[in-house]
C-alpha positions as CSV (number, residue, x, y, z in Angstrom):
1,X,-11.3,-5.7,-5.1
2,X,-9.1,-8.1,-3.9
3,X,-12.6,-10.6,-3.9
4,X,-12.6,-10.8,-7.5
5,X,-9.9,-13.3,-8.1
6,X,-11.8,-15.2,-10.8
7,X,-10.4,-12.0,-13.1
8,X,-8.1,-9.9,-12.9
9,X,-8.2,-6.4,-13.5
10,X,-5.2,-6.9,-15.8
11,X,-6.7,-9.5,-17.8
12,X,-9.8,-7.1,-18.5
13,X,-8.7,-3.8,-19.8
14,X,-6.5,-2.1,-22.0
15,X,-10.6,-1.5,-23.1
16,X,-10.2,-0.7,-26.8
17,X,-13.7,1.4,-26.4
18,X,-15.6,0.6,-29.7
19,X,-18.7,3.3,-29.6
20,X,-19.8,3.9,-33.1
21,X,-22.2,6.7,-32.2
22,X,-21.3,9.9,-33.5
23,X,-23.4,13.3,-33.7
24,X,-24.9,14.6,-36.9
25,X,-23.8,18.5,-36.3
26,X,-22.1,21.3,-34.4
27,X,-24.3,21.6,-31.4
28,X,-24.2,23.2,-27.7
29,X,-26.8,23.4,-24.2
30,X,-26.3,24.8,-21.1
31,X,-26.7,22.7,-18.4
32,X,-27.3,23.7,-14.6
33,X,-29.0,22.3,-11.3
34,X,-30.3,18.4,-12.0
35,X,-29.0,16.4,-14.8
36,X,-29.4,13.2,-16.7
37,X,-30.2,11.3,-19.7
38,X,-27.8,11.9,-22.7
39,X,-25.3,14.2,-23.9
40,X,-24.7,13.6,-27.1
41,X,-23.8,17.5,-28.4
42,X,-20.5,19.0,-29.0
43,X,-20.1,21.3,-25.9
44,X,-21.7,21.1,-22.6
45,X,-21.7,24.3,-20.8
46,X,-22.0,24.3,-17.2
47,X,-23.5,27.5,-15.2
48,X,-23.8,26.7,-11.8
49,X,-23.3,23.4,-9.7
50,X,-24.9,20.5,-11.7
51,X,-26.4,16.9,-9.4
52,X,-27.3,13.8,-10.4
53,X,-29.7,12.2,-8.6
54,X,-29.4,8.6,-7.2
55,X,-31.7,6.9,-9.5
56,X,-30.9,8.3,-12.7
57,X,-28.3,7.8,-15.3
58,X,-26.1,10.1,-17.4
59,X,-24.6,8.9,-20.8
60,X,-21.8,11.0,-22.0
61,X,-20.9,10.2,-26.1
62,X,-17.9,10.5,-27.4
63,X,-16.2,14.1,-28.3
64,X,-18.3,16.2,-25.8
65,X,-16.3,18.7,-24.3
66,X,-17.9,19.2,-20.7
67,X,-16.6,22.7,-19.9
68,X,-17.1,24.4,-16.7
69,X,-18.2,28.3,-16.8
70,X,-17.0,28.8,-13.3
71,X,-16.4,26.9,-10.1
72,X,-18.4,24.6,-10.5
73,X,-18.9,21.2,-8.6
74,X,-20.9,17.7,-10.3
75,X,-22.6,15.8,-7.6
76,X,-22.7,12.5,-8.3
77,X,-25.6,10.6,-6.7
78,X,-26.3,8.4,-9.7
79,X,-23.9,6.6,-12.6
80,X,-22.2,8.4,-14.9
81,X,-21.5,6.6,-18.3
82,X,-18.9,8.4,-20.1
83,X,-17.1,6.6,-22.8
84,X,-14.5,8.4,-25.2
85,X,-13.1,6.8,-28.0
86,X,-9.0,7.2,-28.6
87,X,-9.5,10.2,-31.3
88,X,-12.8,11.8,-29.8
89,X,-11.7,12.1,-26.0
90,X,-14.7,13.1,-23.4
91,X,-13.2,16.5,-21.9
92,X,-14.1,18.4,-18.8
93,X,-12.4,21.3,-18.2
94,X,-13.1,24.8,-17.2
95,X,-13.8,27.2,-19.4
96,X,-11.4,30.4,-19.1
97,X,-8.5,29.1,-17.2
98,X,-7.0,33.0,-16.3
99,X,-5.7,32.7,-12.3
100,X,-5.6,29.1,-12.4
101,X,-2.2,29.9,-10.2
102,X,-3.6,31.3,-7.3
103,X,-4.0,28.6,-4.9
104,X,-6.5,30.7,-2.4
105,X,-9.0,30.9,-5.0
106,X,-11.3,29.0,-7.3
107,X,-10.1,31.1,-10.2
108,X,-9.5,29.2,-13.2
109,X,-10.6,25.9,-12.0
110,X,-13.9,24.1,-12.1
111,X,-14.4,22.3,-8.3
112,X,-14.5,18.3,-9.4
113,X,-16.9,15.8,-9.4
114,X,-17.9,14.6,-6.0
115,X,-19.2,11.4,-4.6
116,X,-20.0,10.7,-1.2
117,X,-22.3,7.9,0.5
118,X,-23.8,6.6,-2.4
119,X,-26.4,3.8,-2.2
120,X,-25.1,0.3,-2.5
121,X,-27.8,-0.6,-5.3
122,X,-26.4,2.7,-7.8
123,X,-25.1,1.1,-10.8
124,X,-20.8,1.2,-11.5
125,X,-19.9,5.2,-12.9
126,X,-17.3,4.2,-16.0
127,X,-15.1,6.6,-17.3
128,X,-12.6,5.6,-20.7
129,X,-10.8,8.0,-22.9
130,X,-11.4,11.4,-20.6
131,X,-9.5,14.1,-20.3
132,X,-10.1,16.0,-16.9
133,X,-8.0,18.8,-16.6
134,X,-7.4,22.2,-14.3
135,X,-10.0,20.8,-11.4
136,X,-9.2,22.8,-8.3
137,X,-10.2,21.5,-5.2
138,X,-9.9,25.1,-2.7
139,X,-13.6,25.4,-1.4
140,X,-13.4,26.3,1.9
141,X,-16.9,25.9,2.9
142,X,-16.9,22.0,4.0
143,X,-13.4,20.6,4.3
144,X,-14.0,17.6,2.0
145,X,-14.4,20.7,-1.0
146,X,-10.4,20.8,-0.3
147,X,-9.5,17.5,-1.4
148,X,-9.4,15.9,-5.0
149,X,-9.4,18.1,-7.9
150,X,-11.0,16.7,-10.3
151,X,-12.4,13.9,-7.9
152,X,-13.4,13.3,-4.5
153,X,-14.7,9.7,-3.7
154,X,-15.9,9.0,-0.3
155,X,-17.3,5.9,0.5
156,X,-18.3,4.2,-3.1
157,X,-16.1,2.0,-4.6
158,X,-17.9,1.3,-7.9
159,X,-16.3,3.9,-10.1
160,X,-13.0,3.0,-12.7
161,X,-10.9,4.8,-14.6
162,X,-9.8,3.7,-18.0
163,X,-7.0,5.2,-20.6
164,X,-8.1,8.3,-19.1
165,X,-5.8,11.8,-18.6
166,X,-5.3,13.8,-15.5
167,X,-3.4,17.2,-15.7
168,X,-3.1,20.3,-14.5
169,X,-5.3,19.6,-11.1
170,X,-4.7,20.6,-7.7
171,X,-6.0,20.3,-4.5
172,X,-5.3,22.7,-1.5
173,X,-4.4,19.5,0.8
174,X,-4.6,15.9,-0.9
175,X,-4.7,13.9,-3.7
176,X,-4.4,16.5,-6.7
177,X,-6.4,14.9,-9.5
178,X,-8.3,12.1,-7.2
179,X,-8.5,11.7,-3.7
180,X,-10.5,8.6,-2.3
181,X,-11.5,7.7,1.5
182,X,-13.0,4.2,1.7
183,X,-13.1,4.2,-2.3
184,X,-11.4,0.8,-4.0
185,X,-12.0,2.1,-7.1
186,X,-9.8,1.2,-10.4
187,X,-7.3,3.1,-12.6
188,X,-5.8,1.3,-15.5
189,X,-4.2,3.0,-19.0
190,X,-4.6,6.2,-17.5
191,X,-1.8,9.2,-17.3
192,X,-1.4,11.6,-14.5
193,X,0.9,14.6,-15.1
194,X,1.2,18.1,-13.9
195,X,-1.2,17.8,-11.0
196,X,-0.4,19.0,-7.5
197,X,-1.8,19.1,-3.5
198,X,-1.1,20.8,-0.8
199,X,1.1,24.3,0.5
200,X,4.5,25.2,0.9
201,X,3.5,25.6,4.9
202,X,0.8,23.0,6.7
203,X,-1.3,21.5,5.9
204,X,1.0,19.0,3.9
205,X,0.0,17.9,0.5
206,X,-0.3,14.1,0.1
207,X,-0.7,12.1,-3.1
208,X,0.4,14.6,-6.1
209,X,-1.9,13.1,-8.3
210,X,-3.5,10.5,-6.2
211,X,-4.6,9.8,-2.4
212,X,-6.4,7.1,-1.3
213,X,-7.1,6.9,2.6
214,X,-8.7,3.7,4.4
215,X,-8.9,2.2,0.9
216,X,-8.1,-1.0,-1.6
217,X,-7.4,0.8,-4.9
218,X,-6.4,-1.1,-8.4
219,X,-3.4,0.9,-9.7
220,X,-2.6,-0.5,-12.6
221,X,-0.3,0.3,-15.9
222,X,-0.6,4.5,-15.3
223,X,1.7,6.9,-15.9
224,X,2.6,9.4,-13.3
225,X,4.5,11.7,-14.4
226,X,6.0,15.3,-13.0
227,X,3.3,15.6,-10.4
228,X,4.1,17.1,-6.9
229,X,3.2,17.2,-3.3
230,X,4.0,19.2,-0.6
231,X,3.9,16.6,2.0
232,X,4.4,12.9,0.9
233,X,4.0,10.7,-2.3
234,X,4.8,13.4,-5.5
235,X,3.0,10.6,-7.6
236,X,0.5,8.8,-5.3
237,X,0.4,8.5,-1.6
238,X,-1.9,5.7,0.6
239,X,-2.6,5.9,4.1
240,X,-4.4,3.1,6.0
241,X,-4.7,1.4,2.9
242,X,-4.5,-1.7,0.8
243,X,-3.5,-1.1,-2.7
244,X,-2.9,-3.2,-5.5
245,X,-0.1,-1.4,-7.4
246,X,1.4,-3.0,-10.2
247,X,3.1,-2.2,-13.8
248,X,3.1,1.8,-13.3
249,X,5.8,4.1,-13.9
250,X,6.6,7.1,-11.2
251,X,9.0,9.6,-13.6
252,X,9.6,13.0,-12.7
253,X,7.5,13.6,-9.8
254,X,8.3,15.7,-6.6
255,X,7.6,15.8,-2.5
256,X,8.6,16.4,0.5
257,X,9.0,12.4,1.5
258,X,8.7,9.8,-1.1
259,X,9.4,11.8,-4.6
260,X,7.5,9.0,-6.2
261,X,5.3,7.2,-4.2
262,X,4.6,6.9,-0.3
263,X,2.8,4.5,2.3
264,X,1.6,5.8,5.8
265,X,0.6,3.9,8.6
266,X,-0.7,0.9,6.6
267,X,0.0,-3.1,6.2
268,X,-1.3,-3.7,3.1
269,X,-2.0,-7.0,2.0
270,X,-1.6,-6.6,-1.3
271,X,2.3,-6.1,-3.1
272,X,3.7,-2.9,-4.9
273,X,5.3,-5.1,-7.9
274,X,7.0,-4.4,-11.4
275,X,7.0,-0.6,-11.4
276,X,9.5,1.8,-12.4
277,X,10.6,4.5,-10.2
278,X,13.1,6.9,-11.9
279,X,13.9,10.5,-12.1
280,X,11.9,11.7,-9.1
281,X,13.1,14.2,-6.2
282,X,11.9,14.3,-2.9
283,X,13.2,17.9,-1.1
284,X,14.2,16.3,2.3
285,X,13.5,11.7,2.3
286,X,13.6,9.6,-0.3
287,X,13.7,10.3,-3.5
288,X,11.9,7.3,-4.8
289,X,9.9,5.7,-1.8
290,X,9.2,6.9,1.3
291,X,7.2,4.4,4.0
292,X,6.2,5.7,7.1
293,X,4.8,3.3,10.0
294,X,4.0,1.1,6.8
295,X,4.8,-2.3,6.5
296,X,4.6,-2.9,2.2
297,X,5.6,-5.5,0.5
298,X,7.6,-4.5,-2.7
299,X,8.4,-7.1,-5.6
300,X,10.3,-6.6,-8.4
301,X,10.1,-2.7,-8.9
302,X,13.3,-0.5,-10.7
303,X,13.9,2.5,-8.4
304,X,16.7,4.6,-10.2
305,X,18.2,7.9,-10.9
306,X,16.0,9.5,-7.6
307,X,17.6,12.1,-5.9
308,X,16.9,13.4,-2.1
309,X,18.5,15.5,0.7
310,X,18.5,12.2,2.8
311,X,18.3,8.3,1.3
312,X,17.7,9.0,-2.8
313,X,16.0,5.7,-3.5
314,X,14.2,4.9,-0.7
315,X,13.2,5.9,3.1
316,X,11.8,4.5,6.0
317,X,10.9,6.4,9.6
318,X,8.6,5.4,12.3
319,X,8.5,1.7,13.0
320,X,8.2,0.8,9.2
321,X,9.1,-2.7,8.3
322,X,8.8,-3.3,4.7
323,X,10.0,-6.1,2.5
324,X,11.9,-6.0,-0.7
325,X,12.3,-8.9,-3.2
326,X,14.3,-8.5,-6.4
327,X,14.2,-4.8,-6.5
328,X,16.7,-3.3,-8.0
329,X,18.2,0.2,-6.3
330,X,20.7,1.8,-8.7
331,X,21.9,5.2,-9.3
332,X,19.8,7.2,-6.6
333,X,21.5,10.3,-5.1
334,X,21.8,11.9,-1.8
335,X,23.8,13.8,0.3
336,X,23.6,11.1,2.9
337,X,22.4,7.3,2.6
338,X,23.2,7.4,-1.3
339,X,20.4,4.6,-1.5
340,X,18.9,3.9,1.3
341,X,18.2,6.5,4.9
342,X,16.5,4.5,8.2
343,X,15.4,7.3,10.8
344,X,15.1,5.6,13.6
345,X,16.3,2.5,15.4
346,X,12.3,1.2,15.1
347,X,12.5,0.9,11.2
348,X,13.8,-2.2,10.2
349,X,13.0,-2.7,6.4
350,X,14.0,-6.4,5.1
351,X,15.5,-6.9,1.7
352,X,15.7,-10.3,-0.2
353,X,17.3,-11.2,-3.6
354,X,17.8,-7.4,-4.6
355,X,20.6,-5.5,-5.9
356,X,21.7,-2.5,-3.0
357,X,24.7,-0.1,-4.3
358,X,27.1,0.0,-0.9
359,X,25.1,-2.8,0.6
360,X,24.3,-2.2,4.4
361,X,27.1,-0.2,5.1
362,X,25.7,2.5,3.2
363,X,22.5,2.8,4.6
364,X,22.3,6.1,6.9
365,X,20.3,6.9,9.7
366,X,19.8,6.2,13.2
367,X,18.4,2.9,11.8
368,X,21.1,2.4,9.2
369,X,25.1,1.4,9.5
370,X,25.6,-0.5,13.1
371,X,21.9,-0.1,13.6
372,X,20.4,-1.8,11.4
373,X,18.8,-5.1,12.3
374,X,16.6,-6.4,9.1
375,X,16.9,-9.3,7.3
376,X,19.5,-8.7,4.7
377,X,19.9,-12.0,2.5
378,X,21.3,-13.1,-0.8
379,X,21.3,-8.9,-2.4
380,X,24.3,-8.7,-4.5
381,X,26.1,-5.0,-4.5
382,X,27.4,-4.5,-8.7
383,X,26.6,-2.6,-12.1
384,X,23.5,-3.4,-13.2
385,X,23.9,-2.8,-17.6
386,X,20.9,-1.5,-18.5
387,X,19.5,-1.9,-22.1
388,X,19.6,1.8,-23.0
389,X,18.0,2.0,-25.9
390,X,14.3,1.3,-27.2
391,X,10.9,2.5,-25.8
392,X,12.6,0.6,-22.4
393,X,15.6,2.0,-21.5
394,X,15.4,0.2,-18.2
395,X,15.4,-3.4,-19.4
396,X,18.6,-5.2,-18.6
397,X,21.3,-6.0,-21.2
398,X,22.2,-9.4,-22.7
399,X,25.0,-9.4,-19.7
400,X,23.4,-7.7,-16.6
401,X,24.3,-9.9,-13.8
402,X,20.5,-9.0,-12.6
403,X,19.8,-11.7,-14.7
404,X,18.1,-15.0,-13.2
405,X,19.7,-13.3,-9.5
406,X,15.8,-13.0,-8.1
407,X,14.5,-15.2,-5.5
408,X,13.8,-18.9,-6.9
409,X,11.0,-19.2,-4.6
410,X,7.6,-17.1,-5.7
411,X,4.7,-19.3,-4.0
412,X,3.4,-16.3,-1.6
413,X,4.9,-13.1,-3.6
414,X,2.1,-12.7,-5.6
415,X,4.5,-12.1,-9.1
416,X,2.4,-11.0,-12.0
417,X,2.5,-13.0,-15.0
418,X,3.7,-10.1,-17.0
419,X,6.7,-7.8,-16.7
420,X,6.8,-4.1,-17.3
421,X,7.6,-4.3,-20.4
422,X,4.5,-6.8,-20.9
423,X,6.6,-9.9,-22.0
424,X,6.7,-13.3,-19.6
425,X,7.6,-12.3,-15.9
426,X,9.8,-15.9,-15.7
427,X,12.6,-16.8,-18.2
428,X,14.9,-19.2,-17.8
429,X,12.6,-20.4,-15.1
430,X,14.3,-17.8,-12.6
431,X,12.9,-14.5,-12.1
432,X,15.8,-11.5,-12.6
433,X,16.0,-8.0,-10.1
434,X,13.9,-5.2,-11.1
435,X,10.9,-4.5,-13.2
436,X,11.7,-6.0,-16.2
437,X,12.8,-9.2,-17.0
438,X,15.5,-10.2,-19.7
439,X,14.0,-12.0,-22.9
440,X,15.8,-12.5,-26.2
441,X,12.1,-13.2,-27.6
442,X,10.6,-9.4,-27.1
443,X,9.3,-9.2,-30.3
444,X,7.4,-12.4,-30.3
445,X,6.1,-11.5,-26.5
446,X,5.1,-7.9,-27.7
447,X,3.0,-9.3,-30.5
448,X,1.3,-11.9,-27.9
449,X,0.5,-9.0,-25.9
450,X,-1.3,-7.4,-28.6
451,X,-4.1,-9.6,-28.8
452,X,-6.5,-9.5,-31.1
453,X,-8.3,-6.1,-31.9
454,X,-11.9,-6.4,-31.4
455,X,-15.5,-4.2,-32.3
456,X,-18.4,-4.1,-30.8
457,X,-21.7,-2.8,-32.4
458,X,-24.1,-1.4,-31.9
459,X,-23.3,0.7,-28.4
460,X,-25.3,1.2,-26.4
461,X,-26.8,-2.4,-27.2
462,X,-30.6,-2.8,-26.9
463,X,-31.6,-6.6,-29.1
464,X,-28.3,-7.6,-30.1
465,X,-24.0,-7.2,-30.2
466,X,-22.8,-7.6,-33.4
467,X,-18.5,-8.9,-32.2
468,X,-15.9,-8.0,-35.2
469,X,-12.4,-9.2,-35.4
470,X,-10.1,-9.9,-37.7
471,X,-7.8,-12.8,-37.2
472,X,-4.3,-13.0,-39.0
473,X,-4.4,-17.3,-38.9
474,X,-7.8,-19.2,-38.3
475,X,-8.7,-20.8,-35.8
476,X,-11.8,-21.5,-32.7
477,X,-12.9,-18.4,-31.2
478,X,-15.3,-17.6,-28.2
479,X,-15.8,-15.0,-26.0
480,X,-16.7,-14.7,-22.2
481,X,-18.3,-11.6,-20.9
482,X,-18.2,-10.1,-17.0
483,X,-19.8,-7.5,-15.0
484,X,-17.8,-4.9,-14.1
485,X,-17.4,-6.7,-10.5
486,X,-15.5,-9.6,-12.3
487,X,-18.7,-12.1,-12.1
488,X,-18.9,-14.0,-15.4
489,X,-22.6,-14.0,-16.7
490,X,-22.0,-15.8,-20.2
491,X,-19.6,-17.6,-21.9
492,X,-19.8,-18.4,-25.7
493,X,-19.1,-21.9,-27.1
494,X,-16.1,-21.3,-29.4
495,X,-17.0,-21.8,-33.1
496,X,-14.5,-22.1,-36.2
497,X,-13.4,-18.4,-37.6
498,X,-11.1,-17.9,-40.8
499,X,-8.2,-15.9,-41.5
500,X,-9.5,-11.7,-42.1
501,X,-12.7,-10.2,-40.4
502,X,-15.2,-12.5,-38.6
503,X,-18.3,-11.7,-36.9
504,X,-20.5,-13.0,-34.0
505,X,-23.8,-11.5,-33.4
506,X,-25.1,-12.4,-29.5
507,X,-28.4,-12.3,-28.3
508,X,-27.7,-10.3,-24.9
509,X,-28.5,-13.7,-22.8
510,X,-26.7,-15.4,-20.0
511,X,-26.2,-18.7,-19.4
512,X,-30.0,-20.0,-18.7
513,X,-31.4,-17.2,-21.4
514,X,-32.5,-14.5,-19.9
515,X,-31.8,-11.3,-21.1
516,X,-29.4,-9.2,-19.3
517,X,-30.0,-6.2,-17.3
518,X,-28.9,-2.6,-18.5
519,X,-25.7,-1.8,-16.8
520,X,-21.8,-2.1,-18.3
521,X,-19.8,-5.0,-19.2
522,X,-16.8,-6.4,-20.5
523,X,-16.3,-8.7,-23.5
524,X,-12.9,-10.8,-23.8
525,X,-12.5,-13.0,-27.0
526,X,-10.5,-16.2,-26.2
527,X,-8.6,-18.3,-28.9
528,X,-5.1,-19.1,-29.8
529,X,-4.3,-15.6,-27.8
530,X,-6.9,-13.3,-25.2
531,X,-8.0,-10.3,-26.7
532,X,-8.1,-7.0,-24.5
533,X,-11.0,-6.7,-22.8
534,X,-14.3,-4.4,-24.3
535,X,-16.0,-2.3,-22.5
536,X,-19.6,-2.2,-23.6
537,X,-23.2,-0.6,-22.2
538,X,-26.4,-2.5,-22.7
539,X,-29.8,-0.4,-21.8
540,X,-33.5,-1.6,-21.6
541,X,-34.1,1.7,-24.0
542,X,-34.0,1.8,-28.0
C-alpha cells in the first residue's frame, strides 16, 4: 500500500456510493455450491458452502440480505462486487442466530467468507455499505477455519472495506471480524463493535475485531468500539506487520494486554497517528496500548480514561522501543504505573513533545523509575482542559496548555494533513499534543471537509457516466478518476459550472481514448474544494 503515494487512501474515500439500481419486487433464491453473476433479489438464502471460482464475478445490488441457513463458509476465488447504499445496506448474516454463545460450536453463526492464494490477475473484491454480522470462525477441521469471523484473508491484498459494519463476530483464536496473513487490504468509514477472539484459557485471542499478521493494512477513520480479546489488542492487534493506522477511535474495548490496540514483534515503517484511545480496559497491561518486541512509531494520538491492573495508558515488555511524539497520556488508571508500566530493563520506549502525568518518575516496572533509559525530551507533566462538549469531547479548550506544545520539527513524522476531528493538522504554524488540534475556525474547516456531494449514473456503467453535483458558488470543475490501486487513468479538463446542479457526461476513455476495461474505480471532482471520492463499476456487459 505504502507504493501508492500518488493518492492517498484518505484523499479517496468517504465513497458516497451512488448506485441507482433498485429491484422491481419482493423476491428470494436459494443459492448453494458455485456462484456468480448477479444478485439483484431481496434475500439470498444460503444452504450449504457456496465458491466462487477464479474467473468469475459476483455483483451484489443494493438491499440484499445474504443470510446464511447454517454454517456456512463463501470461498472466494473470484471478485466480489458488493455495493450498498447508506439506507439499503448489503447484509450477510445467519439466519436463526439461537446458540450463537456457545463458543465450541458453529451454532448460530455462519463460517465467513474466506480467501486464500488467489491469482495475482483476479480483479479487486469491493465491499461499501455491508453489514456482516454473527460470523463464527470455530471450524475445527483446518486450523485457518478458526480465524476471522466474518473474514479470513490469506495472501491477497486486493480486497477494501468501505463504511461497512462488523458486529457480533467471533473467532475461536484471532482477529474476530477479520483476520489477515499477508493481506494489505483497506478499511476506511467502517465500525467494528461487539466482536470477539479467542478463550478464557490458551490459545490467546488477538485482534478483537481485527488481526493482521505479516501484513501492511490501511486502517483508516473506523470505529472500534467495545470489542474484546482474550490475548492482546481488544480493538485490533498486528504482528510482524506494517500498518498504516490513522484517524480511528479505540472506545470501550477489552484484553488481556493492550485494551485498545497492540503491536507484536514488528518495526513498522509506517506511524500510528491522530487516533483516540479512551475508555478501554485491559485485565492485566495496558489499558490503552500494549507493544510487545515492537518498535511503532506513535504521532499525535489521545490515549485517556484507560484503565489496567498494570500501566492504564500504555505498556511495553520484551525489548520494545517505541517512539512517541505529541501524544497526549491523561487520565489512565492503574494500580501501578498510573500511565505508563516498562517490564523489563530491555524496553526502552522514547517520548518526545508529549504530555506524561507524573513524568518518569511514575513509570513502573523493572524498566520504569531508576531503570529507565529512553529518550525523554521536552514532555511537559500538567492538566490538559479538554473541550467537553460537542460531537468531540476530546478537543482541547481555548486554554489547554497542549496548545502549540508539539514538536516544531515534522519533516520525517509523516503528520496527516487532517486532525481527528478533520479540521487543519497545523494552526498557528505549531502542531499541539494529542489527536486533535485547537482551531477557533471549526465550523469553516467542517464545511471544507464536506466537499462537494456527487452522483454518478448509470452503475454499473456500460457507454457512458453521467457526473451530478450541485455547487453552492460557481466556479471550474474537473474530475480525475483512479483504479482502485491509486494509478490515475484519466483526468478531465476543468470546464465552467454554475451555482445548483451541474452535469458532466464521460465517455469511459483514458487519456489516449481508449475505452476502459471492466473493473472498479474511483471518481474525485476537483474545484474550489475536492469532493469525496466515488466508487463506481464499469462492465463490458449492457
Amino acid at each position: 500500500m505504502k507504493q501508492n503515494a500518488g493518492i492517498r487512501l484518505g484523499m479517496l474515500v468517504c465513497l458516497s456510493i451512488a448506485l441507482l439500481a433498485f429491484r422491481t419486487h419482493a423476491t428470494s433464491i436459494e443459492v448453494s455450491g458455485e456462484v456468480s453473476g448477479q444478485w439483484n433479489v431481496d434475500t439470498v438464502k444460503v444452504t450449504s458452502d457456496i465458491f466462487l471460482p477464479g474467473d468469475q464475478t459476483l455483483t451484489i445490488d443494493p438491499g440484499v440480505r445474504v443470510e446464511f441457513m447454517g454454517h456456512f463458509q463463501f470461498t472466494v476465488r473470484g471478485s466480489v462486487i458488493a455495493l450498498g447504499l447508506p439506507d439499503e445496506m448489503i447484509e450477510f448474516t445467519r439466519s436463526d442466530t439461537t446458540g450463537f454463545s456457545d463458543t465450541l460450536t458453529g451454532a448460530g453463526g455462519w463460517n465467513g467468507i474466506f480467501y486464500e492464494h488467489l491469482d495475482p490477475s483476479v480483479d479487486s473484491s469491493l465491499f461499501s455499505h455491508c453489514r456482516f454480522r454473527f460470523g463464527k470462525a470455530i471450524t475445527m477441521v483446518d486450523s485457518i477455519g478458526l480465524y476471522g469471523g466474518a473474514f479470513r484473508v490469506v495472501e491477497f491484498s486486493k480486497i477494501a472495506f468501505f463504511h461497512c459494519v462488523f458486529e457480533y463476530n467471533h473467532a475461536y483464536r484471532w482477529g474476530g471480524a477479520i483476520y489477515g496473513r499477508q493481506a494489505s487490504v483497506r478499511i476506511k468509514d467502517c465500525v467494528f463493535r461487539y466482536n470477539e477472539s479467542g478463550r478464557s484459557d490458551p490459545p490467546w485471542g488477538y485482534g478483537g475485531a481485527v488481526c493482521f499478521v505479516y501484513s501492511s493494512p490501511e486502517i483508516v477513520s473506523n470505529l472500534f468500539e467495545q470489542n474484546s480479546s482474550t490475548g492482546i489488542g481488544g480493538g485490533a492487534s498486528f504482528e510482524y506487520s506494517d500498518p498504516l493506522v490513522t484517524h480511528n477511535i479505540f472506545s470501550g474495548n477489552f484484553s488481556g494486554l493492550g485494551g485498545g490496540l497492540g503491536y507484536l514483534r514488528s518495526e513498522p515503517q509506517q506511524v500510528c497517528s491522530n487516533n483516540l484511545v479512551v475508555d478501554n480496559e485491559a485485565r492485566f497491561f495496558g489499558g490503552g496500548i500494549a507493544c510487545v518486541a515492537a518498535h511503532t512509531v506513535f504521532v499525535n494520538n489521545t490515549v485517556t480514561n484507560n484503565v489496567a491492573v498494570y500501566g492504564g495508558g500504555y505498556y511495553c515488555n520484551d525489548s520494545a522501543v517505541p517512539s512517541n511524539y505529541n501524544c497526549l497520556f491523561y487520565n489512565n488508571f492503574a494500580y501501578e504505573g498510573m500511565e505508563i508500566y516498562i517490564w523489563d530493563i530491555r524496553s526502552a520506549p522514547n517520548f518526545y513533545f508529549c504530555n506524561v502525568p507524573g513524568d518518569t518518575s511514575g513509570f513502573a516496572g523493572s524498566g520504569g523509575h531508576e531503570g529507565y533509559h529512553g529518550e525523554y525530551l521536552n514532555n511537559l507533566d500538567t492538566l490538559v482542559e479538554f473541550s467537553g462538549t460537542g460531537s468531540y469531547p476530546f478537543q482541547l479548550g481555548a486554554s489547554s496548555p497542549m496548545k502549540d506544545a508539539g514538536t516544531p520539527d515534522t519533516s520525517s513524522l509523516m503528520v496527516p494533513g487532517r486532525d481527528l476531528a478533520g479540521n487543519p493538522r497545523i494552526y498557528n504554524n505549531r502542531l499541539d499534543i494529542g489527536a486533535y488540534e485547537w482551531n477557533p475556525g471549526l465550523g469553516i474547516a467542517s464545511n471544507e471537509r464536506q466537499g462537494i456531494d456527487v452522483t454518478l449514473f448509470p452503475v454499473p456503467a456500460f457507454e457512458n457516466l453521467t457526473i451530478r453535483f450541485t455547487l453552492n458558488n460557481a466556479h471550474k470543475v474537473g474530475f480525475s478518476v483512479y483504479r482502485m490501486s491509486g494509478e490515475l487513468v484519466y483526468r478531465h479538463t476543468p470546464v465552467d459550472c454554475s451555482t445548483g446542479t451541474n452535469e458532466i457526461c464521460w465517455d469511459l476513455k483514458d487519456h489516449e481514448q481508449n475505452r476502459l476495461s471492466a473493473g472498479c474505480y474511483v471518481l474525485q471532482l476537483h474545484g474550489n474544494h475536492l469532493s469525496n471520492g466515488v466508487l463506481f463499476y464499469l462492465t463490458d456487459e449492457k
